[in-house]
N, C-alpha and C positions, 0 to 999 in steps of 0.2 A: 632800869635797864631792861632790853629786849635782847633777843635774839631771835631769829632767823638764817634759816642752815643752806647753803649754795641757790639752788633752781626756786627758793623762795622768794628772792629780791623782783620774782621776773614777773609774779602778781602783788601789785600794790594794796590788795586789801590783808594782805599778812601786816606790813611795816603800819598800814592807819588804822588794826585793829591793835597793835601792841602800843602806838604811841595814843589811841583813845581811850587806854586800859592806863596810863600816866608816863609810858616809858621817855626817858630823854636820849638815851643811847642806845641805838639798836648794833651790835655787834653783828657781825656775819659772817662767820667762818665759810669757804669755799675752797674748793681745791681743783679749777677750771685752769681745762690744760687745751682748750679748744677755741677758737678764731674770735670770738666774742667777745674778749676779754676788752676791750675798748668801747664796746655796749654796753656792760656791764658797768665799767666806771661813770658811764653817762645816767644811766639808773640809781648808783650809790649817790651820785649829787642831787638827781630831781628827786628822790625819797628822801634826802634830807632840808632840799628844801617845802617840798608838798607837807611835809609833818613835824617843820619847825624842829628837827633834830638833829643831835651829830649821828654819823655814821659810819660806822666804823667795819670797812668789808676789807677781811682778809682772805689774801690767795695762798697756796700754795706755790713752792719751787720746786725745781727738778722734774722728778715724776711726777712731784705730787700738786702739778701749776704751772706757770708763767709768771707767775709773782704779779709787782704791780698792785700791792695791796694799797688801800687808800682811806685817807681819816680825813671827812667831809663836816664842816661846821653845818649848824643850822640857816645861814643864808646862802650853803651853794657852795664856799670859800672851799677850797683843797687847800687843808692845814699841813697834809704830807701825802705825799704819792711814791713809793716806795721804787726800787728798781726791781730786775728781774732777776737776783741773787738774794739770796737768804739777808734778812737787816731784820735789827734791832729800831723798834720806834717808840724811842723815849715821848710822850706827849702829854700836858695837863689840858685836862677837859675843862673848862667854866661851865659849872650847871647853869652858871646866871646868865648866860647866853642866851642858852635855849626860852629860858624864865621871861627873859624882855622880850627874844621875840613872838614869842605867845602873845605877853601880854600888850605889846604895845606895835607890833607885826613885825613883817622882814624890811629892817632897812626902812623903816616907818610906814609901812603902806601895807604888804600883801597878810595875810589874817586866816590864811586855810582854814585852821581847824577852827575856828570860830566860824568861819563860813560854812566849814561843812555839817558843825555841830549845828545851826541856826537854817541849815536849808528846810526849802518846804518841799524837797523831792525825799520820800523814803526810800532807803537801801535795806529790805531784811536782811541783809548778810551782816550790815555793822548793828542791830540792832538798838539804836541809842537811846532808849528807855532804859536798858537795864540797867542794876547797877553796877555791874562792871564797867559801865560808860561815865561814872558819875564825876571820873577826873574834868571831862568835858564841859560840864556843868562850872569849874570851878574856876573855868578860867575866866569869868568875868563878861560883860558884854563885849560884842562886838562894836568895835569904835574906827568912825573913819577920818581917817590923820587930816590935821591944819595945813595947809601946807603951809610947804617950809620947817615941818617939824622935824627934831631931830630926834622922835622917840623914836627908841630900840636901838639908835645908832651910841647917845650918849649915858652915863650912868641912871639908877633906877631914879635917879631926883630930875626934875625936868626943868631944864636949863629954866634962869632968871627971865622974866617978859611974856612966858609964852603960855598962853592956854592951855587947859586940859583938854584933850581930843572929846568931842562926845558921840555917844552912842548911835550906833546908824539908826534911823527909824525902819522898822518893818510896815513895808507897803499894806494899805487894807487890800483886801480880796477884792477882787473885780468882778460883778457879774457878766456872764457869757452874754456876747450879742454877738449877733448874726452877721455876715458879711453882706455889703449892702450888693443887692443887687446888679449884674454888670449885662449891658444891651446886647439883645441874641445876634444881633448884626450891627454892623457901625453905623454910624448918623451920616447924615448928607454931608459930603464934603471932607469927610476922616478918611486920612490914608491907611492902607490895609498891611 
């Protein structure tokens, strides 16, 4: 589990630095009483789906909010969206959710954190060397889905007939070549 407290949701490397440290659930308490509040539920979906997690943003009521709290599965899914009077939300989380779509992506295809863990662009702000990043490491290669598969969609066993996804290959390095040349002026007969 994570957490992240109100005006946190609104930079994303809070929510991809707590779910690269292993979190499945980042909770967010808030108590926004201001026009945004429809922003903000757009945010709670794309942070759970960017980081393969559920997300769980609660608002405040009365003074203390607009309510409208909201429990976001790992593919994006609004499990409950709450009204703008005080509720009770009974809900059972499946860690194994989150576990498939890590491991086998969203809905059989998208793979963030493996992508992000696997990029050649460095971020020093995520640091991912360290060992606080080591959950990243763990989650297995990057794999890009058969199509037609139905991993992440069905249980962790892979339906009868179907291949195992295999690993994407990482491109060799390319050396830098020059842009070829282009004429100071156009050739006989080229329009301008």
């Amino acid at each position: 589990f994570g957490v992240s407290i109100c005006y946190d949701m609104w930079f994303p490397e809070t929510t991809r630095t707590l779910t690269a440290m292993g979190a499945e659930v980042i909770l967010h308490p808030t108590m926004t009483t201001t026009i945004d509040r429809e922003l903000e539920l757009t945010i709670a979906r794309a942070a759970a789906i960017t980081n393969q997690c559920f997300f769980v943003d609660i608002n405040g009521v009365g003074d203390g909010g607009v309510g409208r709290s909201i429990v976001v599965g790992p593919a994006g899914d609004v499990i409950h969206e709450a009204g703008r009077q005080e509720e009770l939300i009974p809900i059972e989380i499946d860690l194994a959710r989150v576990r498939r779509s890590r491991e086998f992506g969203i809905r059989g295809l998208g793979q963030p954190l493996k992508s992000f863990r696997d990029s050649r662009v460095h971020f020093d702000v995520y640091d991912l060397d360290s060992e606080r990043r080591a959950y990243l490491h763990s989650l297995g290669p990057l794999i890009r889905p058969d199509r037609g598969s139905r991993a992440g969609l069905d249980p962790l066993d892979s339906p009868a007939g179907q291949t195992a996804p295999q690993p994407v290959p990482q491109p060799a390095p390319q050396p830098a070549t020059e842009p070829a040349a282009q004429p100071a002026t156009p050739n006989q007969g080229e329009l301008t």
